[in-house]
Each structure stands twice: as structure tokens, then as C-alpha cells.
Backbone as numpy.savetxt, mean C-alpha at the origin, in Angstrom:
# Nx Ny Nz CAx CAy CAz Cx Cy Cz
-5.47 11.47 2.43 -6.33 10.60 1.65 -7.40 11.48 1.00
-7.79 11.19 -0.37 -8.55 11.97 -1.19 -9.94 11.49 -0.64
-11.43 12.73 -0.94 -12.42 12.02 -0.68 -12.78 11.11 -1.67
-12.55 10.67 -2.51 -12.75 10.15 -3.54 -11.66 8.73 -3.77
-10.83 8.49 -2.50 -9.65 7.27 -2.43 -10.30 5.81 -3.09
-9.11 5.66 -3.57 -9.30 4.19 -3.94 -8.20 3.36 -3.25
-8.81 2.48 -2.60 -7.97 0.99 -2.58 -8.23 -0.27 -2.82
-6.85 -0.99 -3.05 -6.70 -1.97 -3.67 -6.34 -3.11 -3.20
-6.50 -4.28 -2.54 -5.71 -4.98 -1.86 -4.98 -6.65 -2.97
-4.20 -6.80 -2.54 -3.72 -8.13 -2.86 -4.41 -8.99 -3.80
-5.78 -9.05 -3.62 -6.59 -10.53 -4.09 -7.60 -8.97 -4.98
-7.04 -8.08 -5.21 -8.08 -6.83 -5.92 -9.46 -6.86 -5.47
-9.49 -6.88 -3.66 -10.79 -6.30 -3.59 -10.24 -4.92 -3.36
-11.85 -4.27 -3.37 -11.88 -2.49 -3.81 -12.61 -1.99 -2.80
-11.95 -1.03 -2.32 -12.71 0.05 -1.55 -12.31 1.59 -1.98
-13.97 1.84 -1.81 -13.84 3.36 -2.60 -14.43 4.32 -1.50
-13.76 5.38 -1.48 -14.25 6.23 -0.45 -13.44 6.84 0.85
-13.35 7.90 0.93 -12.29 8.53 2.21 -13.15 7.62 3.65
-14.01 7.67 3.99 -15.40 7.46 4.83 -15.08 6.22 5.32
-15.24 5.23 3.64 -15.08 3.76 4.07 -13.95 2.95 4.61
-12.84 4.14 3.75 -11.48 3.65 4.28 -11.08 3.95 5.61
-11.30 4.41 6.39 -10.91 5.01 7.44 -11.79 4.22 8.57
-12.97 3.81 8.37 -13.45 2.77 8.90 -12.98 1.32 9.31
-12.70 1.02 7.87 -12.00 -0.17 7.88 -10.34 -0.31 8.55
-10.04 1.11 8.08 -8.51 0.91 9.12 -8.49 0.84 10.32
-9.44 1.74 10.70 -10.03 1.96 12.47 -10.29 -0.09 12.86
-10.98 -0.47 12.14 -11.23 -1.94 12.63 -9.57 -2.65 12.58
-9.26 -2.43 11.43 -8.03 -3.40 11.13 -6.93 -3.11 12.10
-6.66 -2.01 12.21 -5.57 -1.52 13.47 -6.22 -2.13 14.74
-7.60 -1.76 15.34 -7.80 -2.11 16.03 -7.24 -4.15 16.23
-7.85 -4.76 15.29 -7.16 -6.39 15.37 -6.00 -6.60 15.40
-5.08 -5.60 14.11 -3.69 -5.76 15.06 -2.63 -4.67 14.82
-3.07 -4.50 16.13 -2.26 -3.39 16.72 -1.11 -2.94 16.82
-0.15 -4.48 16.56 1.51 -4.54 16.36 1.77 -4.27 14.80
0.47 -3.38 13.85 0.66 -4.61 12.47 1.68 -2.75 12.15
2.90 -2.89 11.18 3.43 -1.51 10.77 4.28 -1.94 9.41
4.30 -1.12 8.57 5.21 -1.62 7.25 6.56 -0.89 7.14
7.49 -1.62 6.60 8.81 -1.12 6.49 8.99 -0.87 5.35
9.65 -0.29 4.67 9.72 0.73 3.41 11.32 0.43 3.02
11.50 -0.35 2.26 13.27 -0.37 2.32 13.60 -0.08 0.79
12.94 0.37 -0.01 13.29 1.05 -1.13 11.67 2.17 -1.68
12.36 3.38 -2.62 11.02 3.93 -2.97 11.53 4.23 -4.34
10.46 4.47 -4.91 10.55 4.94 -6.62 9.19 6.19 -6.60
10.35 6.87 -7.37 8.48 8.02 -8.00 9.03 8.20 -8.88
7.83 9.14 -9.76 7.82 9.81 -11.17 6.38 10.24 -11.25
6.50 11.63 -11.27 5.43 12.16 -11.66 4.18 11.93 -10.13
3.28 12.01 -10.59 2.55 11.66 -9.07 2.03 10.03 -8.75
2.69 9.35 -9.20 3.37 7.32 -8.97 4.31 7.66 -7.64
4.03 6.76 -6.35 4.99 6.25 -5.82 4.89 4.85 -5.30
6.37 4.17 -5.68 6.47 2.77 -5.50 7.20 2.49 -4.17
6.70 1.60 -3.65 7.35 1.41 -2.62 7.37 0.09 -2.26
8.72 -0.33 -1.53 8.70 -1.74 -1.66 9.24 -2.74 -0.14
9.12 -3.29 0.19 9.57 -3.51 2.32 8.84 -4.64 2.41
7.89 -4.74 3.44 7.45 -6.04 4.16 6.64 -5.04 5.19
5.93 -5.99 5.53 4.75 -5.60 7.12 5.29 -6.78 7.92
4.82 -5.85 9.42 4.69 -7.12 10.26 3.69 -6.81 11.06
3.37 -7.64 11.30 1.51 -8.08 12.25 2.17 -8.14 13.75
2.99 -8.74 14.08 3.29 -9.40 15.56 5.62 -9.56 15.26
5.59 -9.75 16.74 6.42 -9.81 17.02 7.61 -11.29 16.43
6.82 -12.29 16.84 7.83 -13.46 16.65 6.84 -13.67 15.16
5.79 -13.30 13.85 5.59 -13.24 12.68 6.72 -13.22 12.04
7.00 -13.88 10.90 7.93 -13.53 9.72 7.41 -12.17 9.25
8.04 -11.49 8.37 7.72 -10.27 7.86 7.14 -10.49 6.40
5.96 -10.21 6.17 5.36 -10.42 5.04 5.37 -9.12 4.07
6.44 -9.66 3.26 6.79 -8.86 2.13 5.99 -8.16 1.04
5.76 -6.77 0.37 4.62 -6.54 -0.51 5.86 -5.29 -1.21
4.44 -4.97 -2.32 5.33 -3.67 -2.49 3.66 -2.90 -2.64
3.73 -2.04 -2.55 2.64 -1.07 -2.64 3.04 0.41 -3.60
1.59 0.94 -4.11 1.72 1.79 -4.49 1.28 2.99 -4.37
1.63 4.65 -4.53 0.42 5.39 -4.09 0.66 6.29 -5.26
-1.08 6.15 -5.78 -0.91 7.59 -6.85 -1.44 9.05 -5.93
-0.86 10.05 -6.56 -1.56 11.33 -5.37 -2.13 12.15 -6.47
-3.19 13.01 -6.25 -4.30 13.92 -6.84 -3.86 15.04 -5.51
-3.74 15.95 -5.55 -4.17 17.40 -5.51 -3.13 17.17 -3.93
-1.98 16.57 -3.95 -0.95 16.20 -2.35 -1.86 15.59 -1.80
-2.72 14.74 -2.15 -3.50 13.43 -1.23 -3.32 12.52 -1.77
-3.40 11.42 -1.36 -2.95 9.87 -1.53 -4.56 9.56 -2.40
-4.69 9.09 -3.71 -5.84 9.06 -4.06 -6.45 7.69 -4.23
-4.98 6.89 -4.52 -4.73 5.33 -5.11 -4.23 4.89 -4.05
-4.36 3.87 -3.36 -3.18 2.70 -2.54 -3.75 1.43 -2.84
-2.49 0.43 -3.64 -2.30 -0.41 -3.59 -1.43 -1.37 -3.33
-1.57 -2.66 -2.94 -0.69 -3.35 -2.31 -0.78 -5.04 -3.15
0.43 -5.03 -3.79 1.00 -6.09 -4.49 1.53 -7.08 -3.55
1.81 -8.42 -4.25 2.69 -9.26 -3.67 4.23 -8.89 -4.36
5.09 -9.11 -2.90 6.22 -8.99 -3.79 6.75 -10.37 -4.82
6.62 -10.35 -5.96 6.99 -11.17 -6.93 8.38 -10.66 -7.52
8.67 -11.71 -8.83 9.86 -11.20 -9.62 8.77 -10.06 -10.48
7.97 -10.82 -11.21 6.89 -10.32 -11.89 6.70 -8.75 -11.54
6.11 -9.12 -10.56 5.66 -7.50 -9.67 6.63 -6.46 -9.84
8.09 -7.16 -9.63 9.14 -6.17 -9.19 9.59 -5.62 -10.37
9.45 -6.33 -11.79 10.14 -6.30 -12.52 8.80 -5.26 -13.21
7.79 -5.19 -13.01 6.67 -4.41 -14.05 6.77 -3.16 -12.81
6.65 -2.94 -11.71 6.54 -1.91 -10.78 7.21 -0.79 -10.56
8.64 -1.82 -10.62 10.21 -1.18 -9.88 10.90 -0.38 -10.48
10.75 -0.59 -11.88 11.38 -0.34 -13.28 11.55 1.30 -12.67
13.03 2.10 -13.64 12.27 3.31 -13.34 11.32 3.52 -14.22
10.54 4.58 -13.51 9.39 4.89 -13.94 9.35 6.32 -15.04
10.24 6.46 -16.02 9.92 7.50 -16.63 9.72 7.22 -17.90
């Protein structure tokens, strides 16, 4: 993660900062602890990577589907964001990317 990271979540709130992010994950892992994402397709081009799967929080949870993205600066993750998976989404995201 860059010191300078940006993230993005779902509803586009923003967090900026290596510091802040790492905070907030420390809390969020901490609440849930089962939570891990599955990755069942990827796309890159250039320093874009798309990625597209589901999370799950808990055990008997449905798997809540997203696709996320990561731009990288200097081999650090500088961008992460996390979309809903839509047609929309899939169809502006997924595309290849060149």
C-alpha cells in the first residue's frame, strides 16, 4: 500500500492515507474475522487491475459479490476500489482493458 493510498468503497466514501487505512482494516478485521474475498476472474493492463469474485463475512452468509479494483504506483497498491457487481459495472470494468 502506497503512503499516499486511496480508497474507495461501494457508496464512494474515501479514505486517504497508508496510516488511516490500516487502522480502519485493523478495526474491520477485527469485527469480522471470518470476512475473506474470492477472486474468480482478473484483468490487467498497464498498472489497472480488475478483479472480480464475492466476499464472505461468515460461514452460513451468502457470498456478497463485488468486483474491485487496484491501480499500483511504484509496485504498491495506490487505488482500491470496490464496485457492486452489476451488468453495468461488468460491462464498463471487465472490458479488456487496452
Amino acid at each position: 500500500m502506497s503512503e499516499n493510498h486511496l480508497f474507495v468503497d461501494r457508496k464512494s466514501g474515501v479514505v486517504r492515507g497508508m496510516a488511516p487505512m490500516l487502522a480502519i482494516w485493523a478495526e474491520f478485521f477485527r469485527q469480522f474475522p471470518g470476512y475473506s474475498n474470492m477472486v474468480v476472474r482478473i484483468e490487467s493492463a498497464d498498472i489497472l487491475v480488475v478483479m472480480q469474485g464475492y466476499a464472505t463475512w461468515t460461514e452460513d452468509a451468502p457470498p456478497d459479490r463485488a468486483i474491485w479494483t487496484a491501480r499500483l504506483s511504484d509496485g504498491k497498491v495506490a487505488e482500491w476500489r470496490i464496485f457492486c457487481d452489476s451488468e453495468e459495472n461488468r460491462r464498463n470494468l471487465l472490458l479488456p482493458l487496452t
